[in-house]
Structure formats: C-alpha cells, structure tokens
TORTIKOL-349707 format. One record per residue (C-alpha): y, x, z. Coordinates in Angstrom, 1 decimal. Each point is the difference from the previous one (the first is absolute). Layout:
BEGIN
<node v="Y" u="X" w="Z"/>
...
end
This chain:
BEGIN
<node v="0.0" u="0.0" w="0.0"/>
<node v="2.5" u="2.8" w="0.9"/>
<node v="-0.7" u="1.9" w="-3.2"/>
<node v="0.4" u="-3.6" w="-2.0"/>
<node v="3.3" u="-0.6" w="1.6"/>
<node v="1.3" u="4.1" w="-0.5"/>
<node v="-0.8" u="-0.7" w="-4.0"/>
<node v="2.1" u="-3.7" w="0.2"/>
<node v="3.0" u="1.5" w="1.5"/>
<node v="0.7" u="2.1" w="-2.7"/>
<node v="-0.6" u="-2.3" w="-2.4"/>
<node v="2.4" u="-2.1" w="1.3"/>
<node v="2.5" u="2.0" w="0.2"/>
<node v="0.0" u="1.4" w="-3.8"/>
<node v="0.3" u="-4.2" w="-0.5"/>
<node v="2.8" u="0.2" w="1.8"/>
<node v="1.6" u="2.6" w="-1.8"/>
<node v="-0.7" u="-1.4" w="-3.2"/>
<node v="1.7" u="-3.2" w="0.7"/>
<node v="2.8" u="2.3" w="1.6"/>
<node v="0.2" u="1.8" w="-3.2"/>
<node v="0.5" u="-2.9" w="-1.8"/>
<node v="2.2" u="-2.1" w="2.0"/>
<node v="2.5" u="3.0" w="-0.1"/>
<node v="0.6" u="-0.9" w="-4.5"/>
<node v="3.5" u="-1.4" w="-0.6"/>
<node v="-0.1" u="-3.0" w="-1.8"/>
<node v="2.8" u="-2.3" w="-1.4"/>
<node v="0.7" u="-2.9" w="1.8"/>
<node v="1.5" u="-3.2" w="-2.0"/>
<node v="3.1" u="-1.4" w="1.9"/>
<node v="0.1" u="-3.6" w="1.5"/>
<node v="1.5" u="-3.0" w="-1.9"/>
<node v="3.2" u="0.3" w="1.2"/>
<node v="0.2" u="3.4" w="-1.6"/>
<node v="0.5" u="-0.2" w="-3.8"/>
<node v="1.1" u="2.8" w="-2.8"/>
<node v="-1.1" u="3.1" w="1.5"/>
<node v="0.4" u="2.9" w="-1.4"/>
<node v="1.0" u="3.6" w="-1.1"/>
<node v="3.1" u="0.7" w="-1.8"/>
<node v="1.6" u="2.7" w="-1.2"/>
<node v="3.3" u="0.2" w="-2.0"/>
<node v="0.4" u="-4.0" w="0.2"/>
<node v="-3.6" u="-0.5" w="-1.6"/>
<node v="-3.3" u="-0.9" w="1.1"/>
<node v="-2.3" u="2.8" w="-0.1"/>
<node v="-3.8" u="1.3" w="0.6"/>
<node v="0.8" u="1.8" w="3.3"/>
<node v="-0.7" u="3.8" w="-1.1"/>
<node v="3.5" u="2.1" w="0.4"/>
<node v="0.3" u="3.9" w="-0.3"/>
<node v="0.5" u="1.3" w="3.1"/>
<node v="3.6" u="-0.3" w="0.9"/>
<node v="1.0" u="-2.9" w="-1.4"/>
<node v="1.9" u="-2.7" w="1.1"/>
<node v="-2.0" u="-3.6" w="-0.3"/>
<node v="0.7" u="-3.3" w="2.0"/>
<node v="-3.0" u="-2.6" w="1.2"/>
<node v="1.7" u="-3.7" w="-0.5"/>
<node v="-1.7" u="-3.6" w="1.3"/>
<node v="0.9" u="-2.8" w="1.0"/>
<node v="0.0" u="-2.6" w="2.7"/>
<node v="-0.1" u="-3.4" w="-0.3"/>
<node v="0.9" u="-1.0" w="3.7"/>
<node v="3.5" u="1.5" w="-1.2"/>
<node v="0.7" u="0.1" w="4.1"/>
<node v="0.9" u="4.2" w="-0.4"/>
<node v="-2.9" u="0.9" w="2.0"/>
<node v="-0.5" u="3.5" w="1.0"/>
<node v="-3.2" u="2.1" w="-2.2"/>
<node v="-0.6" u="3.4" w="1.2"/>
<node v="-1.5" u="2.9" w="-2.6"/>
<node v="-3.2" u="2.3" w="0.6"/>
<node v="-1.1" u="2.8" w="-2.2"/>
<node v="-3.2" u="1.7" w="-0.1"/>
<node v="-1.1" u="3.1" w="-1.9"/>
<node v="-3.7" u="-0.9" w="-1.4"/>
<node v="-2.9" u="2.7" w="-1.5"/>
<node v="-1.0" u="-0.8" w="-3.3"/>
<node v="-2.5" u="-2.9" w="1.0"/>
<node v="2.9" u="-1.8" w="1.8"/>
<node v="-1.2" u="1.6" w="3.5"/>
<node v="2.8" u="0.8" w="2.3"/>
<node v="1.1" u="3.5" w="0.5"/>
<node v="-0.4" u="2.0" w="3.6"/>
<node v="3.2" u="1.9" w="-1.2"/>
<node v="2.6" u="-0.6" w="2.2"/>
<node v="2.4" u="-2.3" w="-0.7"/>
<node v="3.1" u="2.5" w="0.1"/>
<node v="-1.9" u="1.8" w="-2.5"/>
<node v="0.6" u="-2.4" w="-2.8"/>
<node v="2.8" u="-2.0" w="1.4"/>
<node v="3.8" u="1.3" w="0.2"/>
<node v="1.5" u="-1.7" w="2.6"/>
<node v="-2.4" u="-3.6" w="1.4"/>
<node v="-1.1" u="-2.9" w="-1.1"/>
<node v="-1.1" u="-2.7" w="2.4"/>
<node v="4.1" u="-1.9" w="-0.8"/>
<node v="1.6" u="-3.3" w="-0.7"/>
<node v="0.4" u="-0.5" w="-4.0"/>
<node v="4.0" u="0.1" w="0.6"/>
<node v="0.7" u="-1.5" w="-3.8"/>
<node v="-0.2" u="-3.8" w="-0.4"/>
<node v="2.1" u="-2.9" w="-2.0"/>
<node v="-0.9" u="-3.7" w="0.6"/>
<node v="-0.1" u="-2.3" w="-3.7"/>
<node v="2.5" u="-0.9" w="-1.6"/>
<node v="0.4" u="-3.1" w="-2.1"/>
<node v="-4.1" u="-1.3" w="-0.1"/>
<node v="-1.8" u="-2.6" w="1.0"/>
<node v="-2.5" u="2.2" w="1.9"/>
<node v="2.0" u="1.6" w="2.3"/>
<node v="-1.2" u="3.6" w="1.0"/>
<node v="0.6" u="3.4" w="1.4"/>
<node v="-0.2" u="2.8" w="-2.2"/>
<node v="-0.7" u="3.2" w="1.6"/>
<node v="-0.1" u="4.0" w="-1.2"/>
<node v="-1.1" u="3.2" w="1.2"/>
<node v="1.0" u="2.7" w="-1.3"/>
<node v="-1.9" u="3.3" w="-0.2"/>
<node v="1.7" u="2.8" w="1.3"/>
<node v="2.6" u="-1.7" w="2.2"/>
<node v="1.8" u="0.7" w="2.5"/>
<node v="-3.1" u="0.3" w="2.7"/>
<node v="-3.3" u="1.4" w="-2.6"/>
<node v="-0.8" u="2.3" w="-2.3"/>
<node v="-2.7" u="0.8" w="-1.3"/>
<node v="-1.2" u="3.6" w="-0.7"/>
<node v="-3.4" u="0.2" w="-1.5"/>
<node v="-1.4" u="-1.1" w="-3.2"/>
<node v="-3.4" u="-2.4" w="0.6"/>
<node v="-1.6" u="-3.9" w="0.5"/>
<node v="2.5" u="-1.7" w="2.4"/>
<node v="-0.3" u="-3.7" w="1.6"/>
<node v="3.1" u="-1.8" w="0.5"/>
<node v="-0.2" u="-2.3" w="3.4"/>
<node v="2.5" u="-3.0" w="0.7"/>
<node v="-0.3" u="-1.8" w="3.3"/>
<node v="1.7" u="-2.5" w="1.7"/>
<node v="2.3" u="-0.1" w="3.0"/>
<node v="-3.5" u="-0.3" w="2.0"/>
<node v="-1.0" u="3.4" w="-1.8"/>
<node v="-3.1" u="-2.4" w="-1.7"/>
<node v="-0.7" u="1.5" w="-3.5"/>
<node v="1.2" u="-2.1" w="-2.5"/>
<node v="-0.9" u="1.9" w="-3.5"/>
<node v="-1.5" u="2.9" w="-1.2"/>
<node v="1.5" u="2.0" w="-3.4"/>
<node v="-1.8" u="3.1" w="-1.1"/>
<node v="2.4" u="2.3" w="-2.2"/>
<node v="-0.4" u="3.7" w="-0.7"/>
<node v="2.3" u="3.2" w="-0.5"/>
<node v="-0.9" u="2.6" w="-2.0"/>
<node v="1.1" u="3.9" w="-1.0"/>
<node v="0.4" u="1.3" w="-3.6"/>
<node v="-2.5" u="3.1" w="0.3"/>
<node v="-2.7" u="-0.4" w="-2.7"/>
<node v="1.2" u="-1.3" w="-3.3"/>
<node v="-2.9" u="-3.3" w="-0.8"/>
<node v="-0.2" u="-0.8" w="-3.9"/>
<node v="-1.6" u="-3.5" w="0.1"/>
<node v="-1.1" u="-1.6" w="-3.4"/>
<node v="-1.8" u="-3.5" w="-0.5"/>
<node v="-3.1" u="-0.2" w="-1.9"/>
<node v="-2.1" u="-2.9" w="-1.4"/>
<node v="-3.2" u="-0.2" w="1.6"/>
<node v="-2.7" u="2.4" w="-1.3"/>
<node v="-2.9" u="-2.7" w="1.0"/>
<node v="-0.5" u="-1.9" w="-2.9"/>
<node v="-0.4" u="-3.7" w="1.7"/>
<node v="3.1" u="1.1" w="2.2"/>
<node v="2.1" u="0.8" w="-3.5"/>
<node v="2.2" u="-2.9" w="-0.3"/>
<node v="0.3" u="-0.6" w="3.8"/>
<node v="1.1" u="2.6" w="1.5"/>
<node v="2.3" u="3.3" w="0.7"/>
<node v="-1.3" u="3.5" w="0.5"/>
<node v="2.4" u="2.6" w="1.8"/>
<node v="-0.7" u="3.1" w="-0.8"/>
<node v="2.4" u="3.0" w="1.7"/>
<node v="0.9" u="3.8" w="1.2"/>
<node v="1.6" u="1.6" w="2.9"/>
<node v="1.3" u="3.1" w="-0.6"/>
<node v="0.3" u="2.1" w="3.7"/>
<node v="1.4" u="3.2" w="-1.9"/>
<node v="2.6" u="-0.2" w="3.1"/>
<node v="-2.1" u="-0.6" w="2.5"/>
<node v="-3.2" u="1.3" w="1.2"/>
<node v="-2.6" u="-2.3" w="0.8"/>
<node v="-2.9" u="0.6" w="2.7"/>
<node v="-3.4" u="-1.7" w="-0.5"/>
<node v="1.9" u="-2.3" w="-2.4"/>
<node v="-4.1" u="-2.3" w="-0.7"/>
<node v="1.0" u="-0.9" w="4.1"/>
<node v="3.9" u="0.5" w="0.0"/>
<node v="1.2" u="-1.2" w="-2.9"/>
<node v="-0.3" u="-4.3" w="-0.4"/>
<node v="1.5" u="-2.4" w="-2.3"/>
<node v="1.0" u="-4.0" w="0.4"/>
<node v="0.3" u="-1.5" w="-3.3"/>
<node v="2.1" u="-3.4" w="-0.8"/>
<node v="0.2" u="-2.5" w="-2.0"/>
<node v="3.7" u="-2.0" w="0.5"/>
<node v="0.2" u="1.5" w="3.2"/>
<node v="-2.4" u="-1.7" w="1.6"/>
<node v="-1.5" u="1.0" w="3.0"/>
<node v="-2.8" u="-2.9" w="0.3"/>
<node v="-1.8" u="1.6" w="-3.4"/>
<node v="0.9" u="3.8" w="0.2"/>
<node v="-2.7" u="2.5" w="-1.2"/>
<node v="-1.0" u="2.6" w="2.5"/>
<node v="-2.2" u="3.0" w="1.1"/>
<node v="-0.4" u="1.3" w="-3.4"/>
<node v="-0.2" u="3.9" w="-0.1"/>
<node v="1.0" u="2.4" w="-2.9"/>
<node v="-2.6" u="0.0" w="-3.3"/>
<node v="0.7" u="3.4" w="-0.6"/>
<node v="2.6" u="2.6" w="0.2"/>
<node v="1.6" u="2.4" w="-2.7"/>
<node v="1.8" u="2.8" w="2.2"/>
<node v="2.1" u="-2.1" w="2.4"/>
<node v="-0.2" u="-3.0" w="-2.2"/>
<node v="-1.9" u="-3.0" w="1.7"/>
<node v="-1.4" u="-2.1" w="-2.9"/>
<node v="-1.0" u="-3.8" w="0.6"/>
<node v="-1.7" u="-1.0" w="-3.3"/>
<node v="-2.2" u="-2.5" w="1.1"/>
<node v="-2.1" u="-2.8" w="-1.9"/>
<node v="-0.1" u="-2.5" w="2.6"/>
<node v="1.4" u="0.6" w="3.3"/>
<node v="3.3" u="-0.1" w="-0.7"/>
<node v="0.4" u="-3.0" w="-1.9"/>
<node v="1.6" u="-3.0" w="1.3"/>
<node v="-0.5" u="-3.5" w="-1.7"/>
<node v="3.1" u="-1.1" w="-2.4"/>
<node v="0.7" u="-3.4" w="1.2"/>
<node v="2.5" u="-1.9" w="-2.1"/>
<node v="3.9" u="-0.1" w="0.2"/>
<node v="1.4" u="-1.6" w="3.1"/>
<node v="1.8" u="-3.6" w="-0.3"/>
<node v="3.1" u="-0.6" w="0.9"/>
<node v="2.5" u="-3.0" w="1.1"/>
<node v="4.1" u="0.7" w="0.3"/>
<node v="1.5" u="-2.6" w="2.5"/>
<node v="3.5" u="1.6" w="-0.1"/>
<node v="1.4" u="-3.4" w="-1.2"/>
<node v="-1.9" u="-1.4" w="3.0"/>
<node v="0.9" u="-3.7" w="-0.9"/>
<node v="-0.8" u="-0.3" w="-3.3"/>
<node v="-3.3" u="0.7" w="-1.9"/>
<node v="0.0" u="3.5" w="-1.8"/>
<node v="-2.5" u="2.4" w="-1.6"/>
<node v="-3.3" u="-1.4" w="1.2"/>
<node v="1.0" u="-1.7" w="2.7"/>
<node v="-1.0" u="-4.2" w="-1.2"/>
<node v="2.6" u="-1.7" w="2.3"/>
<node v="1.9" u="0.0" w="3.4"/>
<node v="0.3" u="-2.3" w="2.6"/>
<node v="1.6" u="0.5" w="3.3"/>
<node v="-2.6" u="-2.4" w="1.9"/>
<node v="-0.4" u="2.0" w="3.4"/>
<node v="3.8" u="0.5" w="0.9"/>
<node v="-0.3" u="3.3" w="-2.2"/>
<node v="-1.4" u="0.4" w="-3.5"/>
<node v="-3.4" u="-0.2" w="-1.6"/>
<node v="-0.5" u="1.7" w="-3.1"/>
<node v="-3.0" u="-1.2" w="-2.0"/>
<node v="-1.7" u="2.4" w="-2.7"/>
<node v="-1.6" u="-0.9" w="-2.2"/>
<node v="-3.4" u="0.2" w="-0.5"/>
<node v="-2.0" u="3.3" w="-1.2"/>
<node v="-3.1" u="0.0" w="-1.6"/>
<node v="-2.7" u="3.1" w="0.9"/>
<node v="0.6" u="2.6" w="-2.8"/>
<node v="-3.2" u="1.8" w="0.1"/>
<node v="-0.8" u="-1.5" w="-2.9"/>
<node v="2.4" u="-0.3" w="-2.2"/>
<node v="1.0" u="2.8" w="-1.6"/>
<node v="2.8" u="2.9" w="1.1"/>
<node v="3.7" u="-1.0" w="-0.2"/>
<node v="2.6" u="2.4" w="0.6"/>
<node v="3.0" u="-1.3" w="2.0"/>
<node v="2.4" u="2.3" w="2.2"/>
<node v="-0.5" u="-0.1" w="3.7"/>
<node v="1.3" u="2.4" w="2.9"/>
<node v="-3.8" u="1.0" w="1.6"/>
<node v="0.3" u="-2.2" w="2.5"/>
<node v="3.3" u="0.6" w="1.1"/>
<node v="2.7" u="-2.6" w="1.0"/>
<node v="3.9" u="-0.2" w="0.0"/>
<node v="2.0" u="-2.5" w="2.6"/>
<node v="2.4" u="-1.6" w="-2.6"/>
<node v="2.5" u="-2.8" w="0.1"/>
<node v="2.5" u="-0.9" w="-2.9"/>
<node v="3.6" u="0.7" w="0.9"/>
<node v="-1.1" u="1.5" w="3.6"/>
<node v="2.2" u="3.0" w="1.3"/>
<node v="-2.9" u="1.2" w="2.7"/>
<node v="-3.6" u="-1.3" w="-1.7"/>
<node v="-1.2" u="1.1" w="3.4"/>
<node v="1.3" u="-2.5" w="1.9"/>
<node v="1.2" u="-2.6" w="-2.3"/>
<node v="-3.3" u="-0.3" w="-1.8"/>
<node v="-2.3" u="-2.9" w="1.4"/>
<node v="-2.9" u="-0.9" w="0.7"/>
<node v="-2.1" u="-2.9" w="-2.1"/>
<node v="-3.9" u="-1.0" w="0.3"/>
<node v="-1.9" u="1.4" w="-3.1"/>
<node v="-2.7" u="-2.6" w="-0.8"/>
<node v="-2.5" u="2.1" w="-2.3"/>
<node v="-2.9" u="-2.0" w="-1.7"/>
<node v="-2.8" u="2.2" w="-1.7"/>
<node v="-2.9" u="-1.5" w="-2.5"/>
<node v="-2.6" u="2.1" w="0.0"/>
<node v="-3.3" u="-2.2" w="-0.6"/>
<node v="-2.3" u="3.2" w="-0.4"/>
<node v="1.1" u="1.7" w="3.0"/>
<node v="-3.1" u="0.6" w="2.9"/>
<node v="0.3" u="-2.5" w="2.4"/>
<node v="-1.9" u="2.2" w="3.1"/>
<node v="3.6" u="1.7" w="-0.2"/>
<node v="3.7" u="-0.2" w="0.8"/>
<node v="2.8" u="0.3" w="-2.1"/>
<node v="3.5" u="1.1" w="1.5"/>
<node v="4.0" u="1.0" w="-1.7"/>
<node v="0.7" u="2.9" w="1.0"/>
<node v="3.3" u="2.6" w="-1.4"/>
<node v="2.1" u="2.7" w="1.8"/>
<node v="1.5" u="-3.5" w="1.0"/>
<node v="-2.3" u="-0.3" w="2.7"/>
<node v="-1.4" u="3.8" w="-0.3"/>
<node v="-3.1" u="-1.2" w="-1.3"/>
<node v="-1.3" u="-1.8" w="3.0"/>
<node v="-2.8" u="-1.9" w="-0.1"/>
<node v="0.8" u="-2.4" w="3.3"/>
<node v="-0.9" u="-3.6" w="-0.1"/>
<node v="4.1" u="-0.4" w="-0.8"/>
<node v="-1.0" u="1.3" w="-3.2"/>
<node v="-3.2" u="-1.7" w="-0.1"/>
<node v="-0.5" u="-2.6" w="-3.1"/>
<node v="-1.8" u="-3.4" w="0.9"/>
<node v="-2.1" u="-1.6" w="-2.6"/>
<node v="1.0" u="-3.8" w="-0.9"/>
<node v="-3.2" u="-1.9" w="-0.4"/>
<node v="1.8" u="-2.9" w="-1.9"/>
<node v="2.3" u="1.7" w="-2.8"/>
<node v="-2.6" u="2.8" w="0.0"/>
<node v="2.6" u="3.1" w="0.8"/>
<node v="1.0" u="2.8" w="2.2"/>
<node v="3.0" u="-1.0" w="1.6"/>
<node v="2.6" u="1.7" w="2.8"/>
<node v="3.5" u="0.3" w="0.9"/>
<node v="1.8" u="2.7" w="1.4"/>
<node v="3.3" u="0.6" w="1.5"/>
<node v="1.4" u="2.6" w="-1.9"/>
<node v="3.7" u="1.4" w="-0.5"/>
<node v="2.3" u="-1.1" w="-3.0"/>
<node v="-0.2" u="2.5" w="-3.1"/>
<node v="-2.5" u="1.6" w="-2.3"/>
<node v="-3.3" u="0.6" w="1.4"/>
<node v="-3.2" u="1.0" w="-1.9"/>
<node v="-3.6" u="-1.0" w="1.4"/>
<node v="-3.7" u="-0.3" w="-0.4"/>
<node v="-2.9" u="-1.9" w="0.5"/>
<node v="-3.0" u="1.9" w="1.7"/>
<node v="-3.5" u="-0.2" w="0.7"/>
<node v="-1.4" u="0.6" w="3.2"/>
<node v="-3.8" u="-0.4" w="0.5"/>
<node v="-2.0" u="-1.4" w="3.2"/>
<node v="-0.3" u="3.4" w="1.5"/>
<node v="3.6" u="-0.1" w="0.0"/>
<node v="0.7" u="2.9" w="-2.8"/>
<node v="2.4" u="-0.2" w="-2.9"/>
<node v="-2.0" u="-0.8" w="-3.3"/>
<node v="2.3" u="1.9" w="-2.2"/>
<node v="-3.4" u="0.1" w="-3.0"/>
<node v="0.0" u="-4.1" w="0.1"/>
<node v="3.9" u="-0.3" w="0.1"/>
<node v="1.4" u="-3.1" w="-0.8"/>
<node v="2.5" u="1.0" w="-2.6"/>
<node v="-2.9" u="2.5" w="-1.7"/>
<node v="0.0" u="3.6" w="-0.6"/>
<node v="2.1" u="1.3" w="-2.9"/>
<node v="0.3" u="3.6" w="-0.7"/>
<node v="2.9" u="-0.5" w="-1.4"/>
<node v="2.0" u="-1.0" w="3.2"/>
<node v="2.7" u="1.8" w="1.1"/>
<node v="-0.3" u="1.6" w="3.3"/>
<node v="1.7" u="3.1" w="1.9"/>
<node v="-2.3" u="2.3" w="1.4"/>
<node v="0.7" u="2.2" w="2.8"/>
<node v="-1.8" u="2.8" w="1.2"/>
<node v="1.0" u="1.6" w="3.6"/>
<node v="-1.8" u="3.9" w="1.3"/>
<node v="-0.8" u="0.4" w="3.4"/>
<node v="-0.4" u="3.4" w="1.4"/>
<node v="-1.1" u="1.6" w="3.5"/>
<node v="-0.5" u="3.4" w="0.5"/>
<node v="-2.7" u="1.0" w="2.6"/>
<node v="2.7" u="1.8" w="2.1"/>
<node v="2.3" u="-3.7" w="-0.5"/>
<node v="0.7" u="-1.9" w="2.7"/>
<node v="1.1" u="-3.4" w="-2.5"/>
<node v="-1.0" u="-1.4" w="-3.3"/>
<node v="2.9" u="0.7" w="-2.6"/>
<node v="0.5" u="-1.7" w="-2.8"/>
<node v="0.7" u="3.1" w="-2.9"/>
<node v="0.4" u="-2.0" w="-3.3"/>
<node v="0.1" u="-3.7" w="-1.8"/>
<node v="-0.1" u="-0.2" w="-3.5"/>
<node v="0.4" u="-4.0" w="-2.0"/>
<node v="-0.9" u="-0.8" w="-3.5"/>
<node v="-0.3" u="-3.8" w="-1.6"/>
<node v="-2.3" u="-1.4" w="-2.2"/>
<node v="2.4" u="-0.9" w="-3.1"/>
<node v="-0.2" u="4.3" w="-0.5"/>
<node v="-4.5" u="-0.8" w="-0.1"/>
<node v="-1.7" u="2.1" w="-2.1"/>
<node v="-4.0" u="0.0" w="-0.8"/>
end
C-alpha cells in the first residue's frame, strides 16, 4: 500500500502541473454587451494590432451605459504560445500600467447614447520597451476583467520576403493559398535557429486561424527557406460582404430598408445566398476591416451611431450538426453566441441581428463544426483561389542565453501579386 501510494503522488502532481501549464496561456476575452466597437487604431484607422516597436497606436471601445465609468488598462508581455512572461515587469514596461484610461467623450447627436473611450500607447504613465506577444487587460472600477486584446510589437532585424503561391496539391489547386518565404539573418547571428527560430503566419490578421510551429525546410548560408507543399497553405475563402449604414436612415448599398422600431434604428440586409457554389466574383472589400462613418459628421467617433444589423443567410446545403456565425474585425472575429446565427424553421434561413456602429463594415459567414472548430474547407461562401487576402508572416527568436521571446521581423504579401 505505501509503495502504491509513493507512485500516486507523483503522478498527481505532474497532473497538476499540466493543468498549471495550461491554465497560465493568454487567451482573448470577448467584451460584454454593453461594450461595442473595440479595437486598435493607429493614425485614425482600424488596424490588425501588430506595430513596430515604438510606435504610437490607440485601443478605442465603446460603452453603451454612456454613464463615464471608470476602465482601468493591464499589459502583459506573453512567450510565443501566448504564456506569460516571468520577466519582470520593469523590464518591459517604462514607467506602470495598472491606471485609469484618462481619455473619454460621451456621444454626441445619436440615438444610442455612449461613451467612447481611448488609450493611448505610450502615454503619459507606460511605455513599452520590448518587442514581443502582448495582452491588453481593461477592467472595471471593481478591477473585474472586462476584455482581453492580443496585439504584438515587433523589431526590423531580419529582412522576410514573403510571396503567395497556388497550392502545389492538385485537389487543393483552385482552393487555396500557398506561402512560401526567406529570412535572411546576415545581421544577426542565430543560435540553434531548428529550436530558436519560430514563425506565426496570417491570413487577415487573424489570430483564431494563424499557422504555427512550422520550422525552416532548409537553409542556403543564413537564408531560412519555407517552401512547403502543404503546411503552409491556408484555405482561400471568398471576398468578405459588406453593408455601409453612414446614411443610417435611409436604405444604401446593401442595406434593404430602415426602420427605427426599437427607439434606435434597424437596418435590414438583404438576404445572401451561400456562394460556394456559384462561381468566383470579384468585388473590392477591406479584409475584414471596418470604418465608423457618418455623412456630414465632424468627429465619426462620437457622432456615428449605432443601428441593429438584421443579417439573413440562405444556405440550403450547409451541414446542419454545425453553427454558423458573422464575424469581421468588427467584432475581432468572435465567435460568442452574440455572433451566433439562429436557423428559422419557417422561411428556412440563418437569421441574426447585431448591434453594430454606423459606417462601412465588411463581414463573413463561418462554419463552425460540433467540436466547436472553424470549418474553413466547408465555408459557406466557398473556397476561391482567386480571393484577395493579406498575408502576414511574424519571426520569433530566443537565444539560449535570452531571457524573453523577441519578435526580429514581419514581412506581408497579398494574394492579387499570386503566382503558380
């Protein structure tokens, strides 16, 4: 009995320090209703929240309540698997975080009334010194986390030459993109780069499908070559749709008509049809990106408002064990049951409506399968190799002596430049 119990201790503990392991990961946490248009913006534009390190960016949102609460700001510096740092935090922080977001402007002019808020990175109170995976925390006045933003800074110190392929498996062809690229460390030696060296590929800038753990093919000097057939490729998808609500009372673009029904405005789309099987059609979108707009407005951050987006989807051959959700930069590709589509037994479609801000704002429709993973092969809108994407490719690095994971390089390509 004692030596069965000396073997269970032991095996307890490594459990424990599995789950430990694991329960340390950063992940992203969607805000609550009440929180709306959140995001990263840099040089009055939405972005994908990768910024050289040094630069000036803001994080904007939203609150609904419009009663000027106070939000308070976290940052952490992450590893490359989103795993928090044991550097300390003086180390990558000028200054301290842990403060009030100081910069705040109630509506002006909307039915929705709101508070728009903005942090801006450096301010007055942080800095922030090293390049690598950071996680943006903003909590309440009761210091409860109320969202979670990854965002990443990175150095210039290996030049990346990214190009986008077609697929080199035949019955992938037509579907999807193949990214095929170099890092040149001429500048900068590399130790035990098969270990050191990792790479986080992505397609839109988004984090939910980024490629990851792929190691150099081959080298040429200090040339890292990624030439691969398969393990780089990332499935097309089609364009994204759009709607533009910046005349927010009157129907425009593909907006069918507006109504004003729940003491603010509804704004009814009209239907899509599933596109997997129809053919390609090229039509310009922004990659998922969105734009608060309002005609005539002096400050579209505050004068824009807000309207529910009632989106209706016909997509008789979709599978029915899964979910379909909208998802954009507008809601940083969430896949919450605010996003979440509900099937309508009696007009036989996918139907939802969303609160979302006045202006232009591009979307999808995706697939999510009973396990809960995206079904990017079985999307809704197809897989069209000729879609245009941007591609990004970020290069981590940490030396065996390194006390931090630095980001040394990010190099961006787009799919209209495709070659076989």
């Amino acid at each position: 009995m004692i030596k069965a119990f000396h073997g269970i201790v032991p095996f307890f503990i490594f459990l424990f320090s599995i789950q430990f392991s694991f329960a340390q990961v950063e992940t992203e946490i969607a805000p609550p209703y009440n929180i709306k248009t959140a995001s990263f913006v840099q040089n009055n534009q939405n972005v994908v929240p990768i910024f050289r390190l040094g630069e000036s960016f803001e994080f904007q949102f939203d609150d609904l309540y419009g009663n000027e609460a106070d939000y308070y700001y976290e940052i952490t510096h992450c590893d490359y698997n989103w795993v928090p740092t044991d550097i300390p935090k003086s180390d990558y922080l000028s200054g301290f975080d842990s403060q009030k977001i100081q910069e705040y402007v109630n509506s002006f002019n909307t039915l929705q009334l709101f508070t728009h808020y903005r942090l801006s990175i450096p301010n007055n109170y942080t800095n922030i010194k090293l390049s690598g995976n950071y996680v943006l925390t903003i909590l309440n006045s009761d210091k409860e986390v109320i969202m979670k933003r990854y965002f990443v800074l990175y150095e210039e110190i290996v030049p990346v030459y990214l190009k986008t392929k077609r697929a080199r498996t035949v019955k992938n062809i037509y579907s999807k993109h193949n990214l095929n690229f170099e890092i040149n460390t001429d500048n900068f030696l590399l130790q035990n780069p098969t270990q050191n060296l990792k790479v986080v590929l992505l397609q839109n800038g988004n984090f939910n499908t980024a490629i990851k753990n792929i190691v150099p093919q081959y080298n040429l000097g200090n040339v890292f070559v990624y030439k691969y057939d398969m393990e780089t490729q990332f499935w097309a998808g089609n364009e994204f749709l759009n709607f533009d609500t910046k005349d927010i009372k009157n129907a425009n673009n593909y907006v069918s008509f507006v109504n004003s029904d729940n003491a603010i405005y509804n704004s009814h789309l009209y239907t899509n049809n599933a596109k997997s099987s129809f053919p390609y059609s090229n039509y310009p979108d922004i990659n998922g990106n969105f734009s608060e707009r309002k005609l005539d407005a002096e400050n579209n951050k505050i004068e824009s408002d807000y309207s529910w987006v009632y989106f209706s989807l016909s997509a008789p051959l979709a599978n029915p064990n899964s979910s379909i959700y909208i998802w954009g930069m507008f809601n940083n590709y969430s896949t919450t049951p605010e996003n979440k589509m509900d099937f309508n037994t009696k007009n036989g479609l996918y139907e939802k409506a969303i609160l979302i801000k006045q202006g232009f704002t591009n979307y999808q429709y995706v697939t999510v399968n009973n396990k809960g993973f995206i079904d990017a092969e079985n999307a809704v809108d197809g897989n069209f190799y000729q879609t245009e994407n941007d591609y990004t490719v970020l290069v981590y690095y940490k030396g065996t002596a390194d006390r931090y994971v630095k980001v040394i390089g990010k190099g961006n390509a787009n799919s209209l430049n495709i070659t076989n």
